[in-house]
C-alpha positions in Angstrom: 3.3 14.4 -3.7 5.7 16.8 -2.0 2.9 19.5 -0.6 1.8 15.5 1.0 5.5 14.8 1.9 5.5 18.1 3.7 2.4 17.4 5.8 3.6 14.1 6.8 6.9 15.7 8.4 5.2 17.8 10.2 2.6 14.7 11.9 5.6 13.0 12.3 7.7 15.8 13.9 5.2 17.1 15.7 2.9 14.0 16.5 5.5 11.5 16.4 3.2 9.4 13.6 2.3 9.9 10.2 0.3 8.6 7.6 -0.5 8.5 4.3 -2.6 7.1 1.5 -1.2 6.0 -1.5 -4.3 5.6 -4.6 -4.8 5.1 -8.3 -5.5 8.4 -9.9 -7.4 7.8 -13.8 -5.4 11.1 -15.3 -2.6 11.6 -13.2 -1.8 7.7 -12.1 -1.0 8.6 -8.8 -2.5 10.5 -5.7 -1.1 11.0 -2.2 -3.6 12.0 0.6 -1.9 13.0 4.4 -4.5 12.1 6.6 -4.6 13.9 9.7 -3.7 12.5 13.0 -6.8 11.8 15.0 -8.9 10.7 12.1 -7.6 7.0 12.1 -6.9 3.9 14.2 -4.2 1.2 13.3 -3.1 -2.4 14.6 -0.3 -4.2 14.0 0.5 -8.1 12.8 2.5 -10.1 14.7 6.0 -8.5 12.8 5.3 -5.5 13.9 3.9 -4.2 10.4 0.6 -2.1 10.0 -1.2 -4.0 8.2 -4.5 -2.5 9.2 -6.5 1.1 9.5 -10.0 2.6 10.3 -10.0 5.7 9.1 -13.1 8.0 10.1 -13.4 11.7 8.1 -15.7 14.1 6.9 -16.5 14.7 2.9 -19.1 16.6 1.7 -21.8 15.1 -0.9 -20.0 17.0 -3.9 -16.8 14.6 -3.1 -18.7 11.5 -2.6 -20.1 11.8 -5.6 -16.8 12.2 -7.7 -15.1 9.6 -6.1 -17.9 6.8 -6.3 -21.2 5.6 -8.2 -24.1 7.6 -8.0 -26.4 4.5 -7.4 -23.7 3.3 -4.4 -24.2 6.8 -2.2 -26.0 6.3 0.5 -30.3 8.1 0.8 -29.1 11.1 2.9 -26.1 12.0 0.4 -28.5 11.4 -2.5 -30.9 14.0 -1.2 -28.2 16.4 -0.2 -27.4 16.5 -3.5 -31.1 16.8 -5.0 -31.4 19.9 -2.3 -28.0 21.6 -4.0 -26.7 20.9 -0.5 -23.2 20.0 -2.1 -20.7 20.8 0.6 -22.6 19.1 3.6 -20.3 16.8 5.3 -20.6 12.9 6.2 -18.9 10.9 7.8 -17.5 7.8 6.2 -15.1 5.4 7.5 -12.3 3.7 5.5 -11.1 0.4 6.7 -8.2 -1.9 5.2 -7.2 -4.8 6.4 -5.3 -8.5 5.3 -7.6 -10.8 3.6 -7.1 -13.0 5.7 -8.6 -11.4 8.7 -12.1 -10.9 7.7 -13.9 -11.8 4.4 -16.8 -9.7 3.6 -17.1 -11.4 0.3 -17.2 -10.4 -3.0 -13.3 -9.6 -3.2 -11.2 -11.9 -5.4 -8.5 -14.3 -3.3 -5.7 -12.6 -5.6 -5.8 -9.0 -3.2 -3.4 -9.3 -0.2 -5.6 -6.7 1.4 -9.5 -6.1 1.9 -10.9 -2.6 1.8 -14.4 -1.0 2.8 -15.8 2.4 2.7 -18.9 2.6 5.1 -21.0 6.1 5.8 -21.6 5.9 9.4 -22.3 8.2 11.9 -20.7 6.0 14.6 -17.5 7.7 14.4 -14.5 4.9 14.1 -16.4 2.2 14.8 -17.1 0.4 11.1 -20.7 -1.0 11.7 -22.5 1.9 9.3 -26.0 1.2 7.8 -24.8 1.3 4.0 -21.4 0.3 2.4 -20.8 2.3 0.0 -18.0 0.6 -2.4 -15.3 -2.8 -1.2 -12.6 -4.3 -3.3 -9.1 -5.3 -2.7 -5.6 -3.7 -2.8 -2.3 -5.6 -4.5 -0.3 -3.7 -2.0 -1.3 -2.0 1.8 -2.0 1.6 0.8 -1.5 3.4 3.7 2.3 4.2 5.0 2.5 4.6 8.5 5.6 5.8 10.1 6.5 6.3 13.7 9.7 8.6 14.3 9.9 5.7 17.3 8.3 3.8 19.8 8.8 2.0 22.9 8.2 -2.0 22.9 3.9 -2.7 22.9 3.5 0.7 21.9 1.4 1.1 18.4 1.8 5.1 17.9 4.9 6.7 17.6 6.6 9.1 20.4 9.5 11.9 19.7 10.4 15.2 19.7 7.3 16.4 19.4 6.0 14.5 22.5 9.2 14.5 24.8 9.8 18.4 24.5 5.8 19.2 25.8 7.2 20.1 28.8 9.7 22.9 27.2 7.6 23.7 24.3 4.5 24.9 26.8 6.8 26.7 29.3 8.3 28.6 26.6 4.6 29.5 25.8 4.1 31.3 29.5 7.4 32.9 29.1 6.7 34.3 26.2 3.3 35.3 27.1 4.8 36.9 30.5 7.3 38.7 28.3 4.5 39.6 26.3 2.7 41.1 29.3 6.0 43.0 30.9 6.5 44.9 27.6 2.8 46.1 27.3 3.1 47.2 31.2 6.4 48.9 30.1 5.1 50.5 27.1 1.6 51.5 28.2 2.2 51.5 32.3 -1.0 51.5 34.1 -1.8 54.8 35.8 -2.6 56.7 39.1 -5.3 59.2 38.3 -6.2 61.1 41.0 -9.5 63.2 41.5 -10.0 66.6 39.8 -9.8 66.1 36.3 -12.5 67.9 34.1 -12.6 65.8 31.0 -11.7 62.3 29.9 -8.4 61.4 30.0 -6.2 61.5 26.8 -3.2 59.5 26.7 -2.9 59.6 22.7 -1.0 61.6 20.8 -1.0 65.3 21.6 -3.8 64.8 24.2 -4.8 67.5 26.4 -5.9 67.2 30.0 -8.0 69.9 31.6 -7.6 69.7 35.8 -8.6 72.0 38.7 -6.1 73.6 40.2 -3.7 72.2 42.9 -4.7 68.6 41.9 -1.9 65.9 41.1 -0.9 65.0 37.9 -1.1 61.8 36.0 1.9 59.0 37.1 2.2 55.4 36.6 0.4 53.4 39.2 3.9 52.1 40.7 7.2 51.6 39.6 7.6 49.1 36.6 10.9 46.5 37.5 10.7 44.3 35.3 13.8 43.0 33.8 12.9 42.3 30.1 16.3 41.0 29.0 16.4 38.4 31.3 13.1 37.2 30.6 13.8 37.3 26.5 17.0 35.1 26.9 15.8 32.5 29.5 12.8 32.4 26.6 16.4 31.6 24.1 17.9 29.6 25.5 14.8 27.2 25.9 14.1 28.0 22.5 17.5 26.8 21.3 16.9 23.4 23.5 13.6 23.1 21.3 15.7 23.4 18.4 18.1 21.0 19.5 15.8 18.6 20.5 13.8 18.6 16.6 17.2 17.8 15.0 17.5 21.5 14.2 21.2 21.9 14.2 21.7 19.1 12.3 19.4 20.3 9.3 21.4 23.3 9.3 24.9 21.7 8.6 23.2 20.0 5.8 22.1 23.6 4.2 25.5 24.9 5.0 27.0 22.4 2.4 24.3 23.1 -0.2 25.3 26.6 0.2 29.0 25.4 -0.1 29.8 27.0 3.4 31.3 23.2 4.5 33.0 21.1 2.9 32.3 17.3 2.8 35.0 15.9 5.5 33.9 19.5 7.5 30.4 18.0 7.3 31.3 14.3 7.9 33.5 15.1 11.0 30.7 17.2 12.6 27.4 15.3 11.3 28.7 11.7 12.2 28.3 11.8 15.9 24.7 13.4 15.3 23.8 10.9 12.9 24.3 8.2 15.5 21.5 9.0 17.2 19.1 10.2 14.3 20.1 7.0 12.5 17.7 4.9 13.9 15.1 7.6 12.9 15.9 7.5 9.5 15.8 3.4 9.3 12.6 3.3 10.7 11.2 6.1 8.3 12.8 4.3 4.7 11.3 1.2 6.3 7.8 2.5 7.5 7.4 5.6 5.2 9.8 5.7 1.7 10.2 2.6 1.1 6.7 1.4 1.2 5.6 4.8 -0.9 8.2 3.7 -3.6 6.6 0.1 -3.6 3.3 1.0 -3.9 3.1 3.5 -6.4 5.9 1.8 -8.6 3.1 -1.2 -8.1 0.0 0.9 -9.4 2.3 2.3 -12.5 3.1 -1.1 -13.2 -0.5 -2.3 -13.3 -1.4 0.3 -15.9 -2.7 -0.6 -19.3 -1.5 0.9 -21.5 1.5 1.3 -19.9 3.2 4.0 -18.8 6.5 2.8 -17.4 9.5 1.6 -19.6 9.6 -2.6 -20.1 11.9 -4.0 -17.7 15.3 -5.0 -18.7 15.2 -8.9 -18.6 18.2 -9.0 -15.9 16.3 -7.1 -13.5 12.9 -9.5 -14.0 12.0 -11.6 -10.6 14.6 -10.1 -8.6 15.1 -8.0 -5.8 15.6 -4.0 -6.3 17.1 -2.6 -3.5 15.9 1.3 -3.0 18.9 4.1 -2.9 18.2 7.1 -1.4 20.2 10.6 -2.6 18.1 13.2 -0.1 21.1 15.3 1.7 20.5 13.4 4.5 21.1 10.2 3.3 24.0 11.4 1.7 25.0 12.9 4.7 25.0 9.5 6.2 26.8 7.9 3.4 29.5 10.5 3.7 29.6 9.5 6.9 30.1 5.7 5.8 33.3 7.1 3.7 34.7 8.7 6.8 35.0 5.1 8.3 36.0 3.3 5.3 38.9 6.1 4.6 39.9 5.6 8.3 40.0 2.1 8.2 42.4 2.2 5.3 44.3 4.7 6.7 45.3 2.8 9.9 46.1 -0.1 7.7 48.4 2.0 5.1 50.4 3.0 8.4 50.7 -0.3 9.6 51.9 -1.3 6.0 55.3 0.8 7.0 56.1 -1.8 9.2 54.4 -4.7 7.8 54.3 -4.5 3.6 52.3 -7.5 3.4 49.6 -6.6 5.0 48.4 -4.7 1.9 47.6 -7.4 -0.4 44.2 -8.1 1.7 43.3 -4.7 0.1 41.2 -5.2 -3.0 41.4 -1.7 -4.9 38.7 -2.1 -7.1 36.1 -2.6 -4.7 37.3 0.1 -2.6 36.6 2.2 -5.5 33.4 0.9 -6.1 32.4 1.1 -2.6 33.6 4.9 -2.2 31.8 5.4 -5.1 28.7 3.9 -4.5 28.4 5.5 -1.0 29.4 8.9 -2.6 26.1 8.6 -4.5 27.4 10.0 -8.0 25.7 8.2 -11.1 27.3 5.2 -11.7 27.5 5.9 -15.6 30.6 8.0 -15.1 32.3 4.4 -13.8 33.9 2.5 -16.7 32.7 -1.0 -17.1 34.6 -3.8 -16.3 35.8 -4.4 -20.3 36.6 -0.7 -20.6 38.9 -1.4 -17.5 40.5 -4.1 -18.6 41.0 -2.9 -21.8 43.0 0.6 -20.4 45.1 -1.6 -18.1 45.7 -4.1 -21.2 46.9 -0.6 -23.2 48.7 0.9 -20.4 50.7 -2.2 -19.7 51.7 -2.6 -23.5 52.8 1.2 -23.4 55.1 0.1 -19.8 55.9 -2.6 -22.1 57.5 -0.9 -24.9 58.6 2.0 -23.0 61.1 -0.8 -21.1 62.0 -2.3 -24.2 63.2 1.3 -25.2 64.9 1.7 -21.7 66.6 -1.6 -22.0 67.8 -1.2 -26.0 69.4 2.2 -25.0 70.9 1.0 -21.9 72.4 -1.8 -24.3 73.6 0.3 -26.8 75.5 2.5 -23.8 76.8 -1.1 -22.3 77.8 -1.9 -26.3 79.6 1.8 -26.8 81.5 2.0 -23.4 82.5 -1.6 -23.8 83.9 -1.2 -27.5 85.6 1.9 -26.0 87.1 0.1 -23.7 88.0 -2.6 -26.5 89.8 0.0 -28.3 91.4 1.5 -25.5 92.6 -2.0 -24.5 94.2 -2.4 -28.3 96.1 0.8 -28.5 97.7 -0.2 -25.0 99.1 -3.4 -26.4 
């Protein structure tokens, strides 16, 4: 899964869509397949979901005949495969799509979603000669994520697309720098008539010339300025940088190193996450969450099963997902900042009105702060355990006032028979 994760960042950084295919594995459960950009079409329902994709890619005869039936392979693959021929590519086309779009038959009403491998030699068009298997998926198998998009648009745009411009005139700078330190290190030269030999400009090469004839120079004066050519190159670099998120990636591994603390990270992250924020919605929306769902739904399905029974509280309802990568901590963090502020403007209001702090209810501040710190929830006492402290540590305020107000008695009982006695003797 993660060397797949990893290829899917970089189609979707670079790109600006990604996508990837979520399958049933018979030994490991699970397999995750990037497929690369260019090798599929989508379309979208009317919510703006893909809900379908032609994908067109070469496989050679040796993987078509691991992943289906002998008998279903199409005549050409066969005899590839009688010829020893095993890594000759063909191309097949995967399409998925609702059930309710098309019914090719033969697929049970209980699938959401249709599927159809084809070997065609049509490219991404699905009318091949010979289907080679169909069935149905429970859930879509494919996560497609767009970093974002303008309204009517299907494929994705970002950095990767919006910094062309940059990213290929840093190329010619870099290849002029290139260029001006070859001419500095190895000048062209002036070479005038007379010489006897081949010239040698190696090491310790000698030159043999008639006499009175010119030596060797460099064909004109080199002016180059290399320095300003190498920062003009940085300084576009560092807008590249800027403009993939780079800066903000590196606050999050300063923390990890513990070179920031939290707030240090929250004060300087929170204006950056503004803007990536909308990134990161769109990718647990298109992306994570639809991974999660799908593969938690083929571990489900598995007989015999391979998942822990669910508790009965959590049966027919909705699980909402929690993510813990450092960046969506960093964005919870970011959530504390607010909530601490928030409180903080109403504690200094509480100077001059006291009231105002019974709207406050502590113990869902502290489960709110905690559950947006992201620490595991068993270190939280449950709601008896709670109780049962504040029950214990009342009855100790309890008798610790008792034993305040018997010794304050028994110095009101001493003065006053003191006093009594003082009182007598007077008399």
């Amino acid at each position: 899964f993660y060397t797949q994760m990893h290829e899917f960042y970089i189609d979707l950084c670079g790109f600006c869509t990604g996508n990837m295919f979520i399958g049933a594995d018979p030994i490991n459960y699970l397999f995750f397949k990037t497929c690369p950009y260019g090798q599929y079409r989508i379309a979208e329902n009317y919510k703006g979901l893909v809900d379908v994709v032609y994908r067109a890619y070469p496989e050679t005869a040796r993987n078509l005949e691991t992943e289906f039936e002998g008998e279903s392979l199409p005549d050409d693959v066969k005899k590839a495969l009688a010829d020893d021929r095993y890594e000759e590519k063909f191309q097949i086309v995967h399409a998925v799509w609702p059930q309710t779009d098309v019914d090719i038959g033969g697929v049970p009403a209980m699938f959401p979603f249709q599927y159809a491998y084809f070997a065609s030699a049509g490219g991404m068009t699905a009318g091949g000669e010979h289907v080679i298997e169909k069935g149905g998926f429970f859930e879509f198998p494919y996560a497609v994520a767009r970093w974002s998009k303008d309204s009517g648009e299907k494929y994705g745009r970002g950095p990767g697309i919006d910094n062309m411009p940059d990213i290929k005139t840093l190329q010619k700078q870099e290849k002029s720098i290139l260029k001006a330190g070859q001419k500095a290190v190895d000048p062209p030269l002036d070479i005038p008539p007379g010489y006897r030999t081949a010239i040698r400009t190696g090491p310790a090469g000698l030159n043999f010339r008639a006499q009175g004839t010119e030596g060797i120079r460099p064909l004109y004066e080199f002016g180059a300025n290399i320095p300003i050519g190498a920062d003009l190159a940085e300084q576009r670099r560092e807008r590249i940088k800027k403009a993939f998120y780079n800066d903000v990636f590196m606050l999050l591994q300063n923390i990890q190193k513990g070179q920031m603390t939290i707030p240090e990270l929250m004060e300087r992250i929170q204006e950056k996450l503004i803007i990536l924020g909308p990134v990161i919605g769109r990718l647990h929306h298109e992306a994570t969450g639809p991974i999660i769902e799908r593969s938690y739904g083929i571990l489900a399905r598995q007989f015999p099963p391979v998942l822990p029974e669910l508790p009965e509280i959590l049966v027919n309802q909705d699980i909402e997902i929690e993510y813990i990568s450092p960046l969506a901590k960093a964005q919870r963090a970011a959530e504390i900042r607010t909530s601490m502020d928030a409180l903080n403007m109403i504690f200094a209001v509480s100077e001059k009105i006291p009231n105002i702090v019974d709207n406050i209810n502590g113990d869902e501040v502290a489960k709110d702060v905690w559950d947006l710190s992201g620490i595991n929830q068993k270190l939280l006492n449950d709601p008896r355990t709670v109780e049962a402290i504040r029950q214990q540590r009342a009855e100790q305020q309890q008798v610790e006032q008792q034993k305040a107000d018997m010794l304050l008695a028994a110095e009101v009982a001493s003065k006053a028979g003191g006093a009594l006695s003082a009182g007598a003797t007077l008399q």
